[in-house]
C-alpha positions in Angstrom: 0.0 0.0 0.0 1.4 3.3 -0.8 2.0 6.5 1.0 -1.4 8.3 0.9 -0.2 11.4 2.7 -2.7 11.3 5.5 -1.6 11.9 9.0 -2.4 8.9 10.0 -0.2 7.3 7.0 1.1 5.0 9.1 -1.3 3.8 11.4 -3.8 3.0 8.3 -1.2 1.0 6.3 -0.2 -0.9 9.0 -3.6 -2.1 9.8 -4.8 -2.7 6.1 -1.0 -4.8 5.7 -2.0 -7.1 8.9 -5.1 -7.6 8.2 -4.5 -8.9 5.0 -2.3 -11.7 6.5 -5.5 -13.1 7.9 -6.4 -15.3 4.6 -10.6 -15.4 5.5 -10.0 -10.8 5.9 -7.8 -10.8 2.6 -10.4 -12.7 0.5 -13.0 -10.5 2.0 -11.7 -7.6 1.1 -10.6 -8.5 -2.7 -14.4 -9.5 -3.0 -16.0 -6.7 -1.9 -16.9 -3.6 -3.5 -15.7 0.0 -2.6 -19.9 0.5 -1.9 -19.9 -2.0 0.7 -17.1 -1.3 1.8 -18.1 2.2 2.5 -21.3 1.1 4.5 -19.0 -0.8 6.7 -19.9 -4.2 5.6 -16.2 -5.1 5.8 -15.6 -3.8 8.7 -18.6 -6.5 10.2 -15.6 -9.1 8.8 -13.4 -8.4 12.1 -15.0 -10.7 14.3 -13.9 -13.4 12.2 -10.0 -13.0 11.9 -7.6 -15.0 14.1 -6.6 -14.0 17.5 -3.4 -13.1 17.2 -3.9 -10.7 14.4 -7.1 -9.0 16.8 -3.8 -8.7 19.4 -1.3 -7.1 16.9 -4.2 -4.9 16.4 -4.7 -3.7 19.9 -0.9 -3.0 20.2 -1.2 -1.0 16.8 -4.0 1.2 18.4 -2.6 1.9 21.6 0.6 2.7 19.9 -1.1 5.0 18.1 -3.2 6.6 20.8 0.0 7.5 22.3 1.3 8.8 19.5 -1.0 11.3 19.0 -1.6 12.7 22.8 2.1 12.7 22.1 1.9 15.0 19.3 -1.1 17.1 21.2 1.0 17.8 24.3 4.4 19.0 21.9 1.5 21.3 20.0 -0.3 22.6 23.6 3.9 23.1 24.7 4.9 25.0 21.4 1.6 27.2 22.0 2.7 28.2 25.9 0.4 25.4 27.1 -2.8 27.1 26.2 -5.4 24.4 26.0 -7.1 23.4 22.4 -9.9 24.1 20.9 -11.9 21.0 21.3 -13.4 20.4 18.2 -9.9 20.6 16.6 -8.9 17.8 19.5 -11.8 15.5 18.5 -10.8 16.0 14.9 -7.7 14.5 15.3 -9.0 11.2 17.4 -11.6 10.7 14.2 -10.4 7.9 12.7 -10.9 5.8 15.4 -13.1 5.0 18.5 -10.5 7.6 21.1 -13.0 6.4 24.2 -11.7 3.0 24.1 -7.8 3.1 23.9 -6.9 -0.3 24.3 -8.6 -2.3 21.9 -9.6 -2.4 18.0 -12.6 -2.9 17.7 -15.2 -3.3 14.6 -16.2 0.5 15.3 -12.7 1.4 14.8 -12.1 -0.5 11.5 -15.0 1.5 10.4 -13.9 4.2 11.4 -10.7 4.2 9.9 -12.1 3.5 6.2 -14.7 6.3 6.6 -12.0 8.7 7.4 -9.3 7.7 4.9 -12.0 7.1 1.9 -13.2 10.6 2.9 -10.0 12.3 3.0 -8.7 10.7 -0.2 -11.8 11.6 -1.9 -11.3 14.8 -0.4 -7.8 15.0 -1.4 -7.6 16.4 -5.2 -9.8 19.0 -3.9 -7.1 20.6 -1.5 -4.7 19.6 -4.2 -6.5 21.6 -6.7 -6.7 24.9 -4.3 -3.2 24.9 -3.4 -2.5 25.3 -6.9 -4.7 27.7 -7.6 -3.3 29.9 -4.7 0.4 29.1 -6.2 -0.1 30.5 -9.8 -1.8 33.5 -8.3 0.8 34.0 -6.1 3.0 33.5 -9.4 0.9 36.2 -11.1 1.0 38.4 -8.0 4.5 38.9 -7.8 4.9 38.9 -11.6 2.5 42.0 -11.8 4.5 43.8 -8.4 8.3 43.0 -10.1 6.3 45.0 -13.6 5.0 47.8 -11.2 9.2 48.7 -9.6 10.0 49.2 -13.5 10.3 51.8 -16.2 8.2 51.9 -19.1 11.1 51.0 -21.0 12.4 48.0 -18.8 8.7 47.2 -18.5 8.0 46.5 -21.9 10.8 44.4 -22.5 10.2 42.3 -19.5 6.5 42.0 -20.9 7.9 40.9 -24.3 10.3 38.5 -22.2 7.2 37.0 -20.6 5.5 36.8 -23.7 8.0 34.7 -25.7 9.2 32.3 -22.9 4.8 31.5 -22.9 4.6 31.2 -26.8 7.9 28.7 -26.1 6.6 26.5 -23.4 3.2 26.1 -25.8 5.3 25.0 -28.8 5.7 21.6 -28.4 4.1 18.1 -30.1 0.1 17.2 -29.5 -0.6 15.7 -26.6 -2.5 12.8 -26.5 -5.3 12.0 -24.3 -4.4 10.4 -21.0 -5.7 7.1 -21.3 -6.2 6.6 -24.4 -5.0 3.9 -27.4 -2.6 6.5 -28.9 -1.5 7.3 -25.4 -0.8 4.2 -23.8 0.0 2.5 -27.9 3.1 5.6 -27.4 3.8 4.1 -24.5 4.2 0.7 -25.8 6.0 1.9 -28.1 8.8 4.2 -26.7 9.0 2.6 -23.1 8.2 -1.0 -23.5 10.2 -1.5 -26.8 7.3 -3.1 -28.7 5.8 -2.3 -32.4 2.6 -0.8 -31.7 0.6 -2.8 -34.3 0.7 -5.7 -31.6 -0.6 -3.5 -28.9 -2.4 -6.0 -26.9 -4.2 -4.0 -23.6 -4.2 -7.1 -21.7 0.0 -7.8 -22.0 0.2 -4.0 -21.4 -1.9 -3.8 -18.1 0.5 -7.0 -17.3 3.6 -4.8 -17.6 2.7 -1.8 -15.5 1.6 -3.5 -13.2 4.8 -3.2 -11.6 4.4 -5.1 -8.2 2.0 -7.6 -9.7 -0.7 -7.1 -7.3 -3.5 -7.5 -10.2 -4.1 -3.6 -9.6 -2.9 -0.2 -11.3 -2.4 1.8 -8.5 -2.7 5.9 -8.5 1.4 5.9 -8.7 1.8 3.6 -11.8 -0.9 5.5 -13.3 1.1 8.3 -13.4 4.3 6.8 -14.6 2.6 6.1 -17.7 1.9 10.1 -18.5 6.1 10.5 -18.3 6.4 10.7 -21.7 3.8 13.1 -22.7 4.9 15.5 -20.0 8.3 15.3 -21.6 6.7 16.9 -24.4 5.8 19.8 -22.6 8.5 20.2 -19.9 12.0 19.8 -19.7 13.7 20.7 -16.4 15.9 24.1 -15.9 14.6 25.9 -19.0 12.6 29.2 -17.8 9.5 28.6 -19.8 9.1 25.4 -17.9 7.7 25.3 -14.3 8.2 21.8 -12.9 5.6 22.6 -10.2 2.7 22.9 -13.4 4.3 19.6 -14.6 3.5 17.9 -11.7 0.0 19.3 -11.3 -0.4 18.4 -15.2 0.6 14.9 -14.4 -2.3 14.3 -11.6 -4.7 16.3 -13.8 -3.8 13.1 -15.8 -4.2 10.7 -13.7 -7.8 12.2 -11.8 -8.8 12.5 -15.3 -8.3 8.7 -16.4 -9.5 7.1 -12.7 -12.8 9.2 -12.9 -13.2 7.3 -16.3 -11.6 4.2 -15.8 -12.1 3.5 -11.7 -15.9 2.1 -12.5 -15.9 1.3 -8.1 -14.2 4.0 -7.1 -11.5 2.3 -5.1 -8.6 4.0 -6.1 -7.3 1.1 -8.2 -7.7 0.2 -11.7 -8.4 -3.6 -12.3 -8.1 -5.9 -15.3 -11.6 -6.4 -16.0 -12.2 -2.1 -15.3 -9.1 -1.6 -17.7 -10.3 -4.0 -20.2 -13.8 -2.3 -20.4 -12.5 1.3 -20.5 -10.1 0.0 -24.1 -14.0 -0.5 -25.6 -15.4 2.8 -25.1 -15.4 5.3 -27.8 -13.3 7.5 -25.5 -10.6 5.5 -25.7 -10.4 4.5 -29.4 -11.5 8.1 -30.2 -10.8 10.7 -28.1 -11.6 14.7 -27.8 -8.0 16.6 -27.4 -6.7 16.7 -24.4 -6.6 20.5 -22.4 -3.6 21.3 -20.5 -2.9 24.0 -18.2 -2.1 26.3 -20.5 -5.3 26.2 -22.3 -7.2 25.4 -19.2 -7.5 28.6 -16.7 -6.7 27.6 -13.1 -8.7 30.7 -11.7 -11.0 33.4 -13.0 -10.6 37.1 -12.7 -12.8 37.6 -9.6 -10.9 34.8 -7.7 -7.6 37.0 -8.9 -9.5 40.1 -7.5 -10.2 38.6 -4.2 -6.7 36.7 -3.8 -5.1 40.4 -4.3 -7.2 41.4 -1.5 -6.6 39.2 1.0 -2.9 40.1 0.0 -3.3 43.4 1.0 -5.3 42.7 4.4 -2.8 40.7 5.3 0.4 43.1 4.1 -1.6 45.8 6.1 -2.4 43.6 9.3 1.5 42.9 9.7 2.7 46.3 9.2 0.0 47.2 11.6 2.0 44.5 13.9 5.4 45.6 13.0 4.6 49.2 14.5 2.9 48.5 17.5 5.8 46.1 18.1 8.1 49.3 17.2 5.8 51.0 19.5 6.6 48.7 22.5 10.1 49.2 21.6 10.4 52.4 21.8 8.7 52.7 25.3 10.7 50.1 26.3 13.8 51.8 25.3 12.6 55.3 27.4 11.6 52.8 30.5 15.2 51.7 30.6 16.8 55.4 30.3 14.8 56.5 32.8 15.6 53.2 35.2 19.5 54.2 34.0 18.8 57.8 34.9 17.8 56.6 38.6 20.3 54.3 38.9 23.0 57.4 38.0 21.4 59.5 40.5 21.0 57.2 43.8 25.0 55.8 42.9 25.5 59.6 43.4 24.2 60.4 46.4 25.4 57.0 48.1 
């Protein structure tokens, strides 16, 4: 299981790896679907593992438990040891039952695949406004380096901008993720092989790289490397490697909402099979990449710049009272000296 950059990483993969050891859990879960899963029929499935794996369990959760009280007391320390909000203290027990700390129970397994399918879900969301917020940041300070110039040095700096964005859209047609020209391209120029034997069935065999029976979210994205190549190469200025990336999961959301018929993250045979019949994949619409896709409108651009300035005009609001302090602390401590002169005087 890979990293799914969840704060409880750790915890989750270790249970889902133990629990697949039990052979009656592991059958379970690669025979039921994300659906039932959701409504916590697996979950019901607990009460049947082994005994020892229910033990390895416990340990797991009370390592865990302590972990985060842990991690609660080091954030209550770092903030003078004021006490938390408590709704931000629950929010960190949610993913499992906090009023039993010793042992895992069925409400915790449930627990924990609520939480992580709903953060997951959740997750290309925040992905998408963190990127947002970096390219109008980008734009920001593009637009404040234009303002501390000259006409002159402004229009050639415009002009600049202008022919490094012409440059980075100059390159070959991208295909659609996903589909037969796509992934026949990659047969072609990765795996070696003449593209008139394409078979999808050898492919989905070869990247499937640790020959689970799944296409996870990471070799997904592998097979977009070479059309990203065609758009970005590293340390030229037109390129930004931090679009590239976000280009590369546009990919890969774009294929799983298409091809991830259960919506468990995974891409199976028989789901990648079926998607290699659809009229998307033999004929595809062209594919829109960032460039020709807006990430955010003028009124989001407006507002951004807004914040910008509240916030520019709340520290420098800081930065002089702090100044402020200062200063009477500075006159405080000449008039203490001043005292201290005159009583070493008269004694």
């Amino acid at each position: 299981m890979k990293d799914t950059g969840l704060h409880y990483d750790r915890y989750l993969r270790e249970v889902i790896d133990f629990l697949e050891k039990d052979q009656h859990f592991r059958e379970k879960l690669h025979n039921t679907d994300m659906e039932d899963i959701k409504q916590g029929k697996l979950a019901k499935e607990l009460d049947f593992v082994g005994h020892h794996v229910r033990t390895k369990l416990d340990e797991l959760k009370r390592q865990e438990v302590n972990r985060l009280r842990t991690l609660i007391k080091a954030k209550q320390d770092a903030e003078g040891g004021h006490e938390m909000n408590h709704k931000v203290l629950l929010k960190q027990f949610e993913y499992m039952n906090h009023m039993n700390p010793h042992t895992f129970e069925v409400e915790d397994l449930d627990k924990l695949i609520q939480s992580a399918t709903n953060d997951l879900e959740n997750y290309d969301k925040k992905r998408h406004e963190e990127f947002k917020r970096y390219e109008m940041m980008k734009e920001h300070e593009r637009k404040e380096h234009l303002k501390n110039l000259d006409e002159e040095h402004r229009k050639d700096e415009e002009q600049h901008y202008e022919e490094l964005r012409k440059k980075h859209a100059d390159h070959p047609k991208i295909n659609h993720p996903g589909s037969q020209d796509q992934l026949k391209e990659v047969w072609k120029e990765s795996d070696g092989l003449d593209p008139n034997d394409f078979d999808p069935k050898t492919f989905f065999k070869l990247h499937d790289t640790n020959g689970d029976g799944y296409i996870d979210e990471q070799e997904l994205e592998a097979l977009f490397t070479k059309e990203l190549e065609k758009m970005y190469r590293p340390n030229l200025d037109e390129d930004d490697m931090t679009e590239m990336e976000e280009e590369r999961l546009r990919m890969r959301e774009h294929v799983m909402n298409e091809v991830d018929t259960n919506k468990d993250r995974l891409v199976s045979l028989e789901e990648f099979l079926m998607s290699t019949n659809k009229k998307e994949f033999l004929e595809p619409d062209s594919w829109e990449t960032l460039e020709q896709a807006p990430t955010y409108t003028d009124e989001e651009m407006k507002l951004f710049e807004e914040q910008l300035a509240q916030e520019e005009s709340n520290l420098k609001q800081k930065n002089s009272d702090l100044q402020k302090q200062k200063e009477e602390l500075e006159r405080q401590q000449e008039k203490l000296n001043a005292q201290k002169a005159e009583l070493q005087q008269v004694i």
